[in-house]
C-alpha atoms as a printed R data frame, in Angstrom:
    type eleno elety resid chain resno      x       y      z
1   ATOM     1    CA   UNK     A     1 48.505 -18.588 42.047
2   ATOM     2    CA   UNK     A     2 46.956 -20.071 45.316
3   ATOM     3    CA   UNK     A     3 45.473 -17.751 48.381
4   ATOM     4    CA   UNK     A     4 48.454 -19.489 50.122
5   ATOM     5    CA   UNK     A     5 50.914 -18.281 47.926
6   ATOM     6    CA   UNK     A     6 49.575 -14.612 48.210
7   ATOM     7    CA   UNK     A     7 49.567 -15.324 52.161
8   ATOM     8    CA   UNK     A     8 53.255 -16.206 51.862
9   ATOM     9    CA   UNK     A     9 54.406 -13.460 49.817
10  ATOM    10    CA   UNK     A    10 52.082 -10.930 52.975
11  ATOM    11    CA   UNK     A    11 53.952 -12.818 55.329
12  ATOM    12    CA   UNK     A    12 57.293 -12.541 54.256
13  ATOM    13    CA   UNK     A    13 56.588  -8.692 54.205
14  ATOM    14    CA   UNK     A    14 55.168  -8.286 57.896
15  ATOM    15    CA   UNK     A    15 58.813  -9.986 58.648
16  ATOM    16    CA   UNK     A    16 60.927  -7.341 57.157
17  ATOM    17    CA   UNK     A    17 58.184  -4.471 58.053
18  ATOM    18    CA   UNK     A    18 58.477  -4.006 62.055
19  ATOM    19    CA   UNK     A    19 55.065  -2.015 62.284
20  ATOM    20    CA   UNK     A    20 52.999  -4.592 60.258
21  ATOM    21    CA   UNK     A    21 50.590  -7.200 62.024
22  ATOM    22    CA   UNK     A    22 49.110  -9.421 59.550
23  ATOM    23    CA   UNK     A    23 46.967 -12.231 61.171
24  ATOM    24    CA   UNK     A    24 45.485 -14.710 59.030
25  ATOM    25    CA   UNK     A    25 42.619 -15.968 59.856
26  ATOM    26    CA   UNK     A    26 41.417 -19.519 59.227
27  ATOM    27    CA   UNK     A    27 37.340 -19.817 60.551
28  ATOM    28    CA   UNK     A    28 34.898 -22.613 60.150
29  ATOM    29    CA   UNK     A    29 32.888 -20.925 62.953
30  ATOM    30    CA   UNK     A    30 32.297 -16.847 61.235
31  ATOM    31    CA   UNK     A    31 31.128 -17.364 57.827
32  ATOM    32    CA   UNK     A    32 32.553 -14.882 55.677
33  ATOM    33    CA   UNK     A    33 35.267 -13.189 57.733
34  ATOM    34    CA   UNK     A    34 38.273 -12.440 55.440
35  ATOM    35    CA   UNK     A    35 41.432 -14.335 54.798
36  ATOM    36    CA   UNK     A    36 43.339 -11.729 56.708
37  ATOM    37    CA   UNK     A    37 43.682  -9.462 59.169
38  ATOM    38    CA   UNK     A    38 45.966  -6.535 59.034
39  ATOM    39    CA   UNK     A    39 47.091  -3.732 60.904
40  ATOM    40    CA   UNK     A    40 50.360  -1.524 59.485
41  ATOM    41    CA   UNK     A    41 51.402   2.064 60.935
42  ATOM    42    CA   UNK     A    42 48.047   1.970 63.275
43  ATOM    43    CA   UNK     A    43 45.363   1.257 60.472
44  ATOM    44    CA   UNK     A    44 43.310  -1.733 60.632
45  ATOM    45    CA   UNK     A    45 42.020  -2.975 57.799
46  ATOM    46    CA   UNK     A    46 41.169  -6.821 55.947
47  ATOM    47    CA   UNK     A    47 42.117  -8.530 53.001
48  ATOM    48    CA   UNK     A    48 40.329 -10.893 50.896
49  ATOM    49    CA   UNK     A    49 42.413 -13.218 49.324
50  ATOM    50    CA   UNK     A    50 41.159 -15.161 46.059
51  ATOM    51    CA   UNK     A    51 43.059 -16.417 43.700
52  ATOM    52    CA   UNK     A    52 41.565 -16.105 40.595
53  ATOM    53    CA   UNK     A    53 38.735 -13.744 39.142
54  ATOM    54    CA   UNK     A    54 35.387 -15.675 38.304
55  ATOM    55    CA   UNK     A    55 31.878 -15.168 39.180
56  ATOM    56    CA   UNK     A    56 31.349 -12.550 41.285
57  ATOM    57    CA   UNK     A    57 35.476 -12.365 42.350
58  ATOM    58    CA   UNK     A    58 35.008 -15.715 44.040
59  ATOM    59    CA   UNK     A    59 32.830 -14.010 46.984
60  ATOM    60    CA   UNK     A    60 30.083 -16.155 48.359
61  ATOM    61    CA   UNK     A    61 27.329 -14.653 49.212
62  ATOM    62    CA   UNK     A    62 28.414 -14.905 53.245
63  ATOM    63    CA   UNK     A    63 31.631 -12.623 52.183
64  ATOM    64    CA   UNK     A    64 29.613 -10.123 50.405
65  ATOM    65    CA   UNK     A    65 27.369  -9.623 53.190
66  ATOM    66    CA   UNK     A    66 30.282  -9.849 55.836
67  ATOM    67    CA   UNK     A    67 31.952  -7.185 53.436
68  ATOM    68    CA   UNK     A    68 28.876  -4.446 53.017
69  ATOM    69    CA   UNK     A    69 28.333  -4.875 57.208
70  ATOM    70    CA   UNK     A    70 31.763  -4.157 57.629
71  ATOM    71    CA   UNK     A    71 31.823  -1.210 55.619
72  ATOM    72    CA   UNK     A    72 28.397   0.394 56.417
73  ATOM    73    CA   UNK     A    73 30.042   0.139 60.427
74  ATOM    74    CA   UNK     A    74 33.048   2.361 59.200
75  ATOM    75    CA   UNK     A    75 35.504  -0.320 58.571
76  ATOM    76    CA   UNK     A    76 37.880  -1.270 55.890
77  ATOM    77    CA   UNK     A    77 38.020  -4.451 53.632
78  ATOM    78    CA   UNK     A    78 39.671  -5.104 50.475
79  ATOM    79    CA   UNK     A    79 39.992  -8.400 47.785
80  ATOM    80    CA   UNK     A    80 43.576  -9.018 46.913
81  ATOM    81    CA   UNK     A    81 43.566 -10.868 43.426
82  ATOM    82    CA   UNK     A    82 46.670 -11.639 40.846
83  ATOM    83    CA   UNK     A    83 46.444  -9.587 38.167
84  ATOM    84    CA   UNK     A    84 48.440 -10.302 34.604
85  ATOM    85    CA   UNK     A    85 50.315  -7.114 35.178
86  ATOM    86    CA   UNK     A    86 54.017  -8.418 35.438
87  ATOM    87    CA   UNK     A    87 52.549 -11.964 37.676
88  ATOM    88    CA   UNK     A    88 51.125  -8.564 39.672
89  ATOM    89    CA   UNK     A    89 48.180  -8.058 41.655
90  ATOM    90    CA   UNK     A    90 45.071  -5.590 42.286
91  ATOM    91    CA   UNK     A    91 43.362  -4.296 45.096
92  ATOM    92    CA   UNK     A    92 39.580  -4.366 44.704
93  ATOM    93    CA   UNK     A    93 36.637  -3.300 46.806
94  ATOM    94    CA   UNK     A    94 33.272  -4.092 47.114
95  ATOM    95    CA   UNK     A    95 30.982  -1.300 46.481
96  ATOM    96    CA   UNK     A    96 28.045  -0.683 48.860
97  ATOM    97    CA   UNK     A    97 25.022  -0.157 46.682
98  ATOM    98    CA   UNK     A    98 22.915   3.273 46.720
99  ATOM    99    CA   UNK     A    99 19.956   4.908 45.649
100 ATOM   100    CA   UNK     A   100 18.513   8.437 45.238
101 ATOM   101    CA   UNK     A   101 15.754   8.177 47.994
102 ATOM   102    CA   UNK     A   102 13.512  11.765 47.807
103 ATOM   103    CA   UNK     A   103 17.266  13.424 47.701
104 ATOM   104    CA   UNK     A   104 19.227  11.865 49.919
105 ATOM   105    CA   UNK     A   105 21.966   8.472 49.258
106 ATOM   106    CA   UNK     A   106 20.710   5.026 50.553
107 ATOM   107    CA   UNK     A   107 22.010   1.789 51.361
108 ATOM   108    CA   UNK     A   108 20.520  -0.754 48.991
109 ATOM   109    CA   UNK     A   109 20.834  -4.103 49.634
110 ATOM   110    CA   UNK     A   110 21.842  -6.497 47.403
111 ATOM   111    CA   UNK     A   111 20.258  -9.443 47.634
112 ATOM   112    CA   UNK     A   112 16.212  -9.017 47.248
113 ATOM   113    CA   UNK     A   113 14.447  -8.183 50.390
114 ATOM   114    CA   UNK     A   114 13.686  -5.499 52.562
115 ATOM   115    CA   UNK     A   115 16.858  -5.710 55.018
116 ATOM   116    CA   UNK     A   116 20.340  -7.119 55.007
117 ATOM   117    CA   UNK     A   117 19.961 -10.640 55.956
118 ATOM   118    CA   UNK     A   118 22.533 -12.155 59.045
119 ATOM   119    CA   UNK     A   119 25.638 -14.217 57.414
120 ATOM   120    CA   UNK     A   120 23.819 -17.663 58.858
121 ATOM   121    CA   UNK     A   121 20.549 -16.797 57.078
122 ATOM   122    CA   UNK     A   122 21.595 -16.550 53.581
123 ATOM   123    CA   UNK     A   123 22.269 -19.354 50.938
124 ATOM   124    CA   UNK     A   124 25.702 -19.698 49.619
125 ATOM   125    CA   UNK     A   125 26.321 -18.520 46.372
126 ATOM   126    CA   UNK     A   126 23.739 -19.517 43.600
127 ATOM   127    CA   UNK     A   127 21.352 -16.452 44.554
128 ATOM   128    CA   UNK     A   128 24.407 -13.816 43.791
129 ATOM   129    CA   UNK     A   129 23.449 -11.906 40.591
130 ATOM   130    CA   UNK     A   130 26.100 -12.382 38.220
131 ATOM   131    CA   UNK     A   131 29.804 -10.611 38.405
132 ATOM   132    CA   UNK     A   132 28.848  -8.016 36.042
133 ATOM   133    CA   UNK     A   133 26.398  -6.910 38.530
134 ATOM   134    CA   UNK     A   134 28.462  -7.086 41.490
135 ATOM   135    CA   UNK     A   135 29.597  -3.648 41.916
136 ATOM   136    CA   UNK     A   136 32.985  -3.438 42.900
137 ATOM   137    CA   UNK     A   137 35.802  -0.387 42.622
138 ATOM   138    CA   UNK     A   138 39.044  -1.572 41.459
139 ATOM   139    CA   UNK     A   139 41.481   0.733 43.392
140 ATOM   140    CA   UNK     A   140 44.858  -0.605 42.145
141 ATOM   141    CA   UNK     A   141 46.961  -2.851 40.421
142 ATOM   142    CA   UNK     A   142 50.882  -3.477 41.149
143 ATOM   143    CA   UNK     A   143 53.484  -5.999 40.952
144 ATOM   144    CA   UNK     A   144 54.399  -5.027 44.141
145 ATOM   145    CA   UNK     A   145 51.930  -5.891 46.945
146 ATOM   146    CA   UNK     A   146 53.861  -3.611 49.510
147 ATOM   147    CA   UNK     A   147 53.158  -0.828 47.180
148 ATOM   148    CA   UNK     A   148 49.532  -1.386 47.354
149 ATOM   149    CA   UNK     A   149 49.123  -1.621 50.583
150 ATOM   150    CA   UNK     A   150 50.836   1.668 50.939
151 ATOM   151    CA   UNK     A   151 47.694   3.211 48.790
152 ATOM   152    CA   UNK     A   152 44.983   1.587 50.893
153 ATOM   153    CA   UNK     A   153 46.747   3.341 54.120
154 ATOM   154    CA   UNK     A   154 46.714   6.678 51.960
């Protein structure tokens, strides 16, 4: 299934739900920024759509780091991906990674270095580590999409 087919499918939701705002977003200027905006019931929140799983979900490495930033500022982002469950799909998320530091959780980042790197500074993709390493939570899966949106706003 293409992203644009999971964009029409969104689409064709927002229409019949009257407090749903989906925007998507199509950059050549903000590496990284996902496929979609979305705000339902007050919640903002974006989605990543791929359209396939592969090496680490199809991120490049200016999504991951767009992804982490997002989250370590308090926001929301998700990866919508078709899943074999009934031509279905699942709701992934990146996971930040963390360390025990003398007691206390730390961001790690994850690329090598001693900082997060800006979006324009890294190189695209062949310096990722390999999916298995690319910690992610899977958070649902559904052959309805609507459903799984309701359990990110939960």
């Amino acid at each position: 299934m293409k992203e644009s087919s999971i964009w029409k499918k969104l689409n064709q939701l927002q229409k019949v739900n009257k407090r749903w705002h989906l925007t998507r977003i199509e950059s050549l200027t903000i590496q990284g920024i996902p496929d979609v905006h979305c705000l339902i019931n007050g919640q903002s929140f974006w989605l990543e759509l791929k359209s396939k799983k592969g090496k680490n979900l199809g991120l490049s490495n200016y999504q991951i780091n767009w992804h982490i930033k997002h989250i370590l500022s308090g926001g929301k982002v998700f990866i919508l991906v078709p899943c074999t469950l009934e031509q279905g799909f699942e709701i992934l998320k990146i996971r930040v990674p963390r360390t025990e530091v003398n007691g206390c959780s730390r961001f790690v980042p994850p690329l090598q270095g001693g900082s997060l790197p800006d979006s324009e500074s890294l190189p695209d993709s062949e310096s990722l580590p390999n999916s298995e390493s690319l910690p992610y939570i899977h958070i649902s899966q559904n052959k309805n999409i609507e459903e799984l949106i309701r359990i990110i706003l939960k």
